[in-house]
N, C-alpha and C positions, 0 to 999 in steps of 0.2 A: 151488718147482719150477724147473726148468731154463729155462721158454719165459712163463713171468711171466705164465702164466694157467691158469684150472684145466678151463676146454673149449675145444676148438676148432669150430673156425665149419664145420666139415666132418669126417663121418662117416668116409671113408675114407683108407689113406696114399694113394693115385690123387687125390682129389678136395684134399686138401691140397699135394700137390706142385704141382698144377693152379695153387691157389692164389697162392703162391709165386713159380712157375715163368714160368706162362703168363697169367694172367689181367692185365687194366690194372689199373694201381695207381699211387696218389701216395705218393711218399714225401718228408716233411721232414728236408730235413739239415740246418739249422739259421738261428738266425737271429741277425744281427751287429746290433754298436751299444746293445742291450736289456741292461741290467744282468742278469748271472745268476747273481752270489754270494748266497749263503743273507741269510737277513733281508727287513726290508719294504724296497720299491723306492719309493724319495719324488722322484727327478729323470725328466722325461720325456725321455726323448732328441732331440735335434734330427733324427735320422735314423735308420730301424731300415729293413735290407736282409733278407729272408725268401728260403731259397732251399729250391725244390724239384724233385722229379723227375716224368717221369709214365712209363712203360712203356707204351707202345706195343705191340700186339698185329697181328695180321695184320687188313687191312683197314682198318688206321688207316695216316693219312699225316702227317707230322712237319707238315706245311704245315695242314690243321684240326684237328688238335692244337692246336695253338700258335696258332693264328687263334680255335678254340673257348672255350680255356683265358683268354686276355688278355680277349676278348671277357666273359666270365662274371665276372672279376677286377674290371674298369672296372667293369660294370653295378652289381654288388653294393658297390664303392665309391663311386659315385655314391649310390645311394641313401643313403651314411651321411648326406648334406649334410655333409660333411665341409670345412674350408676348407684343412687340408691338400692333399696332392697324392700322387699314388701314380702310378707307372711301374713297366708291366708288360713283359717284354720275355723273348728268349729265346734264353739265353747261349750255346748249343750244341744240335743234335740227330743224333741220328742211326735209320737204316731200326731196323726190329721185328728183321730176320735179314739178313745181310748173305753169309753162308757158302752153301758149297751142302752143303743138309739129306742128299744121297745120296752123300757124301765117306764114307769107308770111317770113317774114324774117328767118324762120327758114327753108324754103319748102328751100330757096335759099341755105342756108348752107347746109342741107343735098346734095343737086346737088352738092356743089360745091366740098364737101368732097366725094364723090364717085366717081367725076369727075377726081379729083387730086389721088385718095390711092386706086381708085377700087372697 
């Protein structure tokens, strides 16, 4: 099938576009330096860079976001006893909504999507 799975984690189209749409989410975009051609991987890398997103929602602020996230990252690495080293940082942010949500052009989208999913 199209969406590379046979249910979804939610009942309705509303409660999936929610999903989507509006809810926090991490998303990985990928990660450098890690061999990723087909076959077994036999060399360690001297440096592997992991990059991801997080979505911000109303009542999150990019500032404990980013303070939460680094904070969780260390701890859990810490624990590995690792003698490695890891640096957690973060490379850009920006607000949940930066627009005003009662712009004409947005009044229309809201209609239109309530109109269409309910």
């Amino acid at each position: 099938n199209d969406i590379g799975c046979d249910t979804l984690q939610k009942d309705t189209k509303a409660e999936v576009l929610q999903r989507r749409w509006r809810c926090p989410s991490l998303s990985v975009h990928g990660i450098e330096g890690a061999f990723s051609g087909p076959g077994c991987k036999t060399v360690i890398p001297r440096k592997v860079i992991g990059k991801f997103s997080i979505r911000i929602v109303p009542n999150h602020t990019i500032e404990d976001v980013e303070k939460d996230t680094c904070e969780y990252v260390r701890k859990v690495f810490n624990e590995l006893g690792s003698p490695n080293k890891c640096n957690v940082y973060m490379e850009h942010g920006g607000n949940w909504w930066v627009a005003d949500f009662n712009d004409p052009q947005y009044v229309a989208g809201r209609k239109a999507t309530k109109r269409v999913y309910g």
